[in-house]
N, C-alpha and C positions, 0 to 999 in steps of 0.2 A: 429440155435441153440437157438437163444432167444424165436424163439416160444414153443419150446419143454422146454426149463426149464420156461418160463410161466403158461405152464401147469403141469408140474414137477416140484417145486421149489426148493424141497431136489437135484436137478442135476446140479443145476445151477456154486454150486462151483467147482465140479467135469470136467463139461464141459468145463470150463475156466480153468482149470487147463492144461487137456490133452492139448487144443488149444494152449495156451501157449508151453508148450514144444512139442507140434509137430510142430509148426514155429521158435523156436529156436535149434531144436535140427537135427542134421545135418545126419540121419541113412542110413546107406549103406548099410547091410546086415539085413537080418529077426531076426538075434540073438543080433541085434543093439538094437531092436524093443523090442524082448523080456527081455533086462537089462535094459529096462526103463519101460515095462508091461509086465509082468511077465505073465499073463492070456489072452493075446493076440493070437487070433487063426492067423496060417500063412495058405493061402487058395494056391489054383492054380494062375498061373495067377498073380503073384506079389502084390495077392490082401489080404488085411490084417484085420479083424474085431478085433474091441478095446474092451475089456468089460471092458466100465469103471466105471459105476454104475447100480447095479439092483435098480428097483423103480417096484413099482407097477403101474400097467397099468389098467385101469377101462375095 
């Protein structure tokens, strides 16, 4: 992550942010997930993509 918000810097707080409450935060169900990210895609597979900040990409 530090390398991505080194070259992102607008992501930086955003990234720390999520990280932080995805190791405090104890989710059991996908709808755990979505009352804490609302914009959270729930995929197959128990697998979960976070949208937690758009940045532009060069």
């Amino acid at each position: 992550m530090r390398e991505f918000w080194g070259k992102y810097p607008d992501s930086e707080q955003y990234l720390k942010t999520w990280y932080d409450t995805a190791i405090n935060t104890d989710w059991k169900t996908p709808r755990d997930v979505k009352q804490s990210y609302a914009n959270t895609s729930i995929l197959k597979d128990s697998r979960i993509v976070f949208n937690i900040k758009k940045i532009p990409i060069d």
